[in-house]
C-alpha positions as CSV (number, residue, x, y, z in Angstrom):
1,X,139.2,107.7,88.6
2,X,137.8,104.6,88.3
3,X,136.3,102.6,85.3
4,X,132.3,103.1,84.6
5,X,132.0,99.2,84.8
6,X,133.4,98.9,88.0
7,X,130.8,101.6,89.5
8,X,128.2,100.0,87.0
9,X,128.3,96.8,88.8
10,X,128.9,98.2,92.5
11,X,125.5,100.0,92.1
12,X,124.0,96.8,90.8
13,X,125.4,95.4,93.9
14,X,124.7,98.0,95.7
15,X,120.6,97.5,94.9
16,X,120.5,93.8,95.6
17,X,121.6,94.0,98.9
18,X,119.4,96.7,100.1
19,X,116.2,94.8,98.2
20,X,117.5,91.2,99.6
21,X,117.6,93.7,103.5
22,X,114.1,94.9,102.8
23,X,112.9,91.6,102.2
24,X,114.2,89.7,105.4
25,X,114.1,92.9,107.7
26,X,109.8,92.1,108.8
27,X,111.2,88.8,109.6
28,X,114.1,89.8,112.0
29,X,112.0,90.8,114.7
30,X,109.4,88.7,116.7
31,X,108.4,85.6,114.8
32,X,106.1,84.0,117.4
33,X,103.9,86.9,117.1
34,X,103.6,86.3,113.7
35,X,101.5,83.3,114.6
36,X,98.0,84.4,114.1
37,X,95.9,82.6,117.4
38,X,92.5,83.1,115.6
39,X,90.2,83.5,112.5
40,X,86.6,85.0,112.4
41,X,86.3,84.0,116.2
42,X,87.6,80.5,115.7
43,X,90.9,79.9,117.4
44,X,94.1,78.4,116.3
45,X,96.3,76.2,118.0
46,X,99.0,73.3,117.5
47,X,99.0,71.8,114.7
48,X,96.9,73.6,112.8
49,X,98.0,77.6,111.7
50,X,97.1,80.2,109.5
51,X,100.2,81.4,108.6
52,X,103.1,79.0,106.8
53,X,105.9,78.4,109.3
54,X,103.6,77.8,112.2
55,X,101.8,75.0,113.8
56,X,103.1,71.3,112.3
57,X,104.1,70.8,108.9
58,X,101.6,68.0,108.4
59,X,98.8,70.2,108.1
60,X,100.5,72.8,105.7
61,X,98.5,74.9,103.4
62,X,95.2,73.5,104.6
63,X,93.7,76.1,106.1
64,X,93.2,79.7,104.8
65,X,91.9,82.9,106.7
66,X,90.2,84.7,103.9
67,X,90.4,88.7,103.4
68,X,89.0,90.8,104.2
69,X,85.4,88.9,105.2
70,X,87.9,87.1,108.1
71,X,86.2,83.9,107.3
72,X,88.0,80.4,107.7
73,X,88.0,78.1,105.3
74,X,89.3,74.5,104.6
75,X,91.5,73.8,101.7
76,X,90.7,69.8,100.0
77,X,91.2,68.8,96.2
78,X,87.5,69.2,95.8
79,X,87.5,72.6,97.0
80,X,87.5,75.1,99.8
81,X,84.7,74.8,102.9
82,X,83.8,77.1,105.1
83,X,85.0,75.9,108.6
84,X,82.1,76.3,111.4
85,X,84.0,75.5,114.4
86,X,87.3,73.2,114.9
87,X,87.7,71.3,118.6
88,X,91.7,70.6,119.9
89,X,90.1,68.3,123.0
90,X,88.6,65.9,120.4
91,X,90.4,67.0,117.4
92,X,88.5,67.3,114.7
93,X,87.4,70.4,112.2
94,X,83.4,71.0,111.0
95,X,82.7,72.5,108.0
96,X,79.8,73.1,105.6
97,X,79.5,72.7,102.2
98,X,77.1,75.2,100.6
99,X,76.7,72.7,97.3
100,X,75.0,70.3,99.6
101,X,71.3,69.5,99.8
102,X,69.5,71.8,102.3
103,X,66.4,71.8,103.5
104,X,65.4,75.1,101.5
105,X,66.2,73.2,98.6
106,X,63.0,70.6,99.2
107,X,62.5,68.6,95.9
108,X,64.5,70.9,93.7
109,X,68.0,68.6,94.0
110,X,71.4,70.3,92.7
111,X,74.2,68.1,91.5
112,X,77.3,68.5,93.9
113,X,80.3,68.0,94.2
114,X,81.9,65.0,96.5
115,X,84.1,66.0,99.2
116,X,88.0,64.6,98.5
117,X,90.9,64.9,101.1
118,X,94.1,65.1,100.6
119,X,95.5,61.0,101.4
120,X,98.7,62.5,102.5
121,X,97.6,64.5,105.3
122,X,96.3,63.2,108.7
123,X,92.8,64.5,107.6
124,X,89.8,61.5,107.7
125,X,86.4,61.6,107.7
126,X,84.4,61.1,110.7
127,X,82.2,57.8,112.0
128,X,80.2,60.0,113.2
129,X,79.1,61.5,110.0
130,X,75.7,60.5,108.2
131,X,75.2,60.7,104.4
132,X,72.1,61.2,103.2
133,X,71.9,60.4,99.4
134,X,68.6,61.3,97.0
135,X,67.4,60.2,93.8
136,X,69.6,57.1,93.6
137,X,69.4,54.5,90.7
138,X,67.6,51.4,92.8
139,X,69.5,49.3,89.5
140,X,73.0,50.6,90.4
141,X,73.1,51.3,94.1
142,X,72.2,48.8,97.1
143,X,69.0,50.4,98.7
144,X,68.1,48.3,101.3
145,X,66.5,48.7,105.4
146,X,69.7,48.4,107.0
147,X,68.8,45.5,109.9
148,X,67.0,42.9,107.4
149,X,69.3,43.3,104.9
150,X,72.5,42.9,107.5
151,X,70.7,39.8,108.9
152,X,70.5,37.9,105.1
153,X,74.1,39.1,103.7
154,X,76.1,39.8,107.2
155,X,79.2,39.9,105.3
156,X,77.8,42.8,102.8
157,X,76.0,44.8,105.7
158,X,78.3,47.9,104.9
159,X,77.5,47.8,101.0
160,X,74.0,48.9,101.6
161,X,72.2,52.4,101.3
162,X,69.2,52.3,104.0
163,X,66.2,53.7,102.8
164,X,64.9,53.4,106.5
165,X,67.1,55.7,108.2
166,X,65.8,57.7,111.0
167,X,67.4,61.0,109.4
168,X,65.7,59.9,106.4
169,X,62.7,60.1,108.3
170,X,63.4,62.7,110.6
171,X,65.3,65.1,108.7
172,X,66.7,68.0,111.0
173,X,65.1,71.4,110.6
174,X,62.9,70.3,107.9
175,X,59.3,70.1,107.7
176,X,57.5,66.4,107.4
177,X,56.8,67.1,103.6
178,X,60.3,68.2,102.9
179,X,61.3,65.6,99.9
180,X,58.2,65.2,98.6
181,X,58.4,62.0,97.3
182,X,62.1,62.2,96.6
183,X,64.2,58.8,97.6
184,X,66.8,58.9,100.7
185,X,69.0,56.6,101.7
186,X,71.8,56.9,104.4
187,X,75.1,55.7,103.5
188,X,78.4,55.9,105.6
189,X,81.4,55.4,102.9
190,X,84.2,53.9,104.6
191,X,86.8,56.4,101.8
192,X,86.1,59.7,99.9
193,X,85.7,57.6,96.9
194,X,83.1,56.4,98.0
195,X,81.6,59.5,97.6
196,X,82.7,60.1,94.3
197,X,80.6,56.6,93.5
198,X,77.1,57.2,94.8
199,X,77.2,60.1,93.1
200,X,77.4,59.1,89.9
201,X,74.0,57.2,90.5
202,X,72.3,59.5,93.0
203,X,71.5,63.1,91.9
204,X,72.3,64.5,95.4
205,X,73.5,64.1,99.0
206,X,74.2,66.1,102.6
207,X,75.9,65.0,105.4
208,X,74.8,65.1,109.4
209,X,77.2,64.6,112.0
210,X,75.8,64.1,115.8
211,X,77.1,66.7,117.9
212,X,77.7,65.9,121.5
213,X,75.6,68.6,123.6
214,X,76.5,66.9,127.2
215,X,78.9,66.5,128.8
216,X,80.6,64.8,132.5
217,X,79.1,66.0,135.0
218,X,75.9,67.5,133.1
219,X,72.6,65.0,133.9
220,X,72.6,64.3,130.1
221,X,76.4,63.2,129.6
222,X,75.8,61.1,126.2
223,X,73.2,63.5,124.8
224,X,73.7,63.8,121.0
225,X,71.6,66.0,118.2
226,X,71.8,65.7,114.7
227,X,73.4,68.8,112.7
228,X,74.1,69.6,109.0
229,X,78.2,69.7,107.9
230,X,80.9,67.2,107.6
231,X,83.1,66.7,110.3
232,X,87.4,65.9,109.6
233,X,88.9,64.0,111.8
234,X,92.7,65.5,112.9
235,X,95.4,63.8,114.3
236,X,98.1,66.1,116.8
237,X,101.0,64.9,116.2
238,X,103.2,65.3,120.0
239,X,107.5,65.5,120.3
240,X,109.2,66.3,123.2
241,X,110.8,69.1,121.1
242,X,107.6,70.6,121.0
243,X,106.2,69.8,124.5
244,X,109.8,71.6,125.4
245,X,109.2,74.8,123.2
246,X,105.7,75.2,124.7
247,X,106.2,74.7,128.4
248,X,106.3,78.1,129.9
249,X,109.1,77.4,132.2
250,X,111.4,77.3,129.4
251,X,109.9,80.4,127.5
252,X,106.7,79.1,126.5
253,X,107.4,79.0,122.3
254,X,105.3,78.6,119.9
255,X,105.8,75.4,117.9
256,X,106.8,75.7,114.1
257,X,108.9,74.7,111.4
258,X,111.5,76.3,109.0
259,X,109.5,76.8,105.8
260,X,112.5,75.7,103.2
261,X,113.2,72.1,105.0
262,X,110.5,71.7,107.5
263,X,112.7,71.3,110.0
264,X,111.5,72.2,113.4
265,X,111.7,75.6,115.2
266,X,110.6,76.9,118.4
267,X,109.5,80.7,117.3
268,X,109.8,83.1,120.5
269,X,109.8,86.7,120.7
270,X,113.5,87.3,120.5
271,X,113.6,84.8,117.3
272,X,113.5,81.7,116.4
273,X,115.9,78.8,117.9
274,X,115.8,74.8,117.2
275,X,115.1,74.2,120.9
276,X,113.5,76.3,123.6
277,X,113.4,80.1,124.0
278,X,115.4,80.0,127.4
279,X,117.6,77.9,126.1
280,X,121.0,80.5,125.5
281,X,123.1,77.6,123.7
282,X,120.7,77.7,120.8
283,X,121.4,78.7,117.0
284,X,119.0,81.6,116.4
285,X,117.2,81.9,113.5
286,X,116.3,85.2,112.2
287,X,115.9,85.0,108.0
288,X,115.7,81.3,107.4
289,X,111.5,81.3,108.1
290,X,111.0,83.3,104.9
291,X,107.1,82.6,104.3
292,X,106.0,82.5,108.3
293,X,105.1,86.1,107.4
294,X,102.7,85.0,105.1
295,X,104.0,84.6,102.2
296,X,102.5,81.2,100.3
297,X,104.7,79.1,99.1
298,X,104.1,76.0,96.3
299,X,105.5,72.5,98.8
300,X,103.9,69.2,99.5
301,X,102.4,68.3,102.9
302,X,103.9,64.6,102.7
303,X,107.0,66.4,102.9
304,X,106.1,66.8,106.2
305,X,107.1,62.8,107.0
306,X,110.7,64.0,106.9
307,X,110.0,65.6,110.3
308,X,111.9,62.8,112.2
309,X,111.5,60.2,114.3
310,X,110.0,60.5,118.0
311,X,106.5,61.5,117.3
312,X,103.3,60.0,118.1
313,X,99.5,61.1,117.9
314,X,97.0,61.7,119.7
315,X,94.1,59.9,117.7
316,X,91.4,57.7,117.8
317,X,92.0,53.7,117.2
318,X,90.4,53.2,113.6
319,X,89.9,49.7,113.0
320,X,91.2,48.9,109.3
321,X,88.3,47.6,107.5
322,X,88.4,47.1,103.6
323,X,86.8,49.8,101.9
324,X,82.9,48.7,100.6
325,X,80.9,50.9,98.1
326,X,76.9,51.3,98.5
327,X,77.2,50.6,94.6
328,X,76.6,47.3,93.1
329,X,79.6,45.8,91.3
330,X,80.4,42.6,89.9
331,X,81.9,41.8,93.4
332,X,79.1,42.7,95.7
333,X,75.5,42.5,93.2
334,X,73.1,40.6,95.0
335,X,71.1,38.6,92.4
């Protein structure tokens, strides 16, 4: 017979391998379906994901699919935003910002918040955002018609709030009497801190972006109309591991990453391997992708640099102009 310590600790065993089992077994079985394609109608594709494991580990834990409304929603250090729609052929995500100044608000102006991102993800904010910015201080920010002023300090042009906007003047869905007196003044900051700035001398702001409504081939191709919410520039970050892992004569993956070292993974139906599906040579992982299930894990995005050389992106070319503020400062005060 043998001694009750010995049984003791083979029972003890005994329990951590069935719980350490239990945990791993959902993940033994198809990973790429694990992949959700879609949220609240809006899909999901490479880079972007739902679910930790999938998609490119540069945009890790930004977005979240929220329960049970199925509502998507955009994680920044200011907050989350409701996401209205997010295009992959120009890649960039809208969202809305429910703090901001709307036109049901008329002269009664809320303090917001400024929208921050995230400096370590390939997240910017769009030229073709507008910021409209009320109830400034005319003793602390530069409030001035665009075209004059630019004309008499060229080299301060992006410094200065324009009273004279057309969306000032025009403001989308609103009646003519929306403001009611209230000051407005479009701004384009070249950084989010920008943001942070004007507000601390303007009570209140909203942002218009001018969505494209043509299209080649249409008879209005460069037809634009102004609409309320913030549009995020994305880049897509493209390897020819990936492009491999996708391409359906090779199994047609689904591109992701292991979730402990962000290395990548192709995730397919019979598992996950570190090339393509059809590829028999392969290692297969089966237990290493531990939070593609969804379970949230605490890592940094910049992590995500580790991923290797061989990449490149599908962007726009930003030119790199210094950042200006529409506040005055010792550096850019007029008189």
């Amino acid at each position: 017979m043998g001694h009750p310590k010995t049984h003791k600790t083979t029972h003890i065993c005994s329990l951590l391998t069935i719980i350490l089992i239990t945990s791993f077994s959902p993940l033994i079985s198809s990973q790429s379906s694990l992949c959700r394609t879609s949220c609240g109608g809006i899909p999901i594709r490479y880079p972007l994901s739902i679910d930790d494991g999938c998609g490119s580990p540069y945009y890790r834990h930004i977005l979240v699919c929220s329960e049970p409304a199925n509502v998507l929603e955009l994680w920044t250090p200011s907050g989350r935003y409701p996401v209205k729609s997010i295009s992959y052929t120009d890649p960039h995500i809208l969202i809305s910002d429910p703090l901001m100044w709307s036109c049901q608000d008329g002269d009664r102006l809320r303090p917001t918040r400024a929208l921050s991102l995230d400096t370590s993800i390939h997240l910017s904010l769009s030229s073709q955002n507008e910021y409209l910015f009320f109830n400034c201080s005319p003793d602390r920010v530069i409030m001035e018609p665009r075209p004059m002023f630019c004309e008499r300090f060229p080299e301060r042009c992006d410094a200065s709030c324009d009273p004279s906007s057309y969306l000032c003047r025009h403001l989308p869905q609103c009646g003519p009497n929306a403001l009611r007196g209230t000051s407005c003044c479009s701004y384009y900051p070249k950084a989010t801190v920008s943001l942070r700035m004007m507000l601390k001398h303007c009570t209140t702001y909203t942002t218009i972006h001018w969505k494209s409504v043509g299209g080649l081939g249409t008879r209005r191709p460069y037809d634009q109309v102004p609409e309320y919410g913030v549009r995020v520039d994305f880049d897509i970050p493209v390897t020819s591991r990936c492009l491999r892992c996708q391409d359906r004569a090779k199994g047609g993956g689904t591109c992701g990453f292991e979730t402990r070292n962000q290395d990548f993974l192709c995730l397919c139906e019979q598992g996950n391997v570190t090339t393509y599906c059809k590829d028999h040579q392969s290692t297969v992982h089966s237990g290493n992708t531990g939070a593609i299930a969804g379970t949230v894990t605490v890592a940094s995005v910049a992590g995500g640099v580790g991923i290797g050389a061989g990449i490149w992106y599908l962007k726009k070319v930003r030119a790199k102009e210094p950042v200006t503020h529409g506040v005055q400062t010792n550096e850019n005060r007029l008189f």
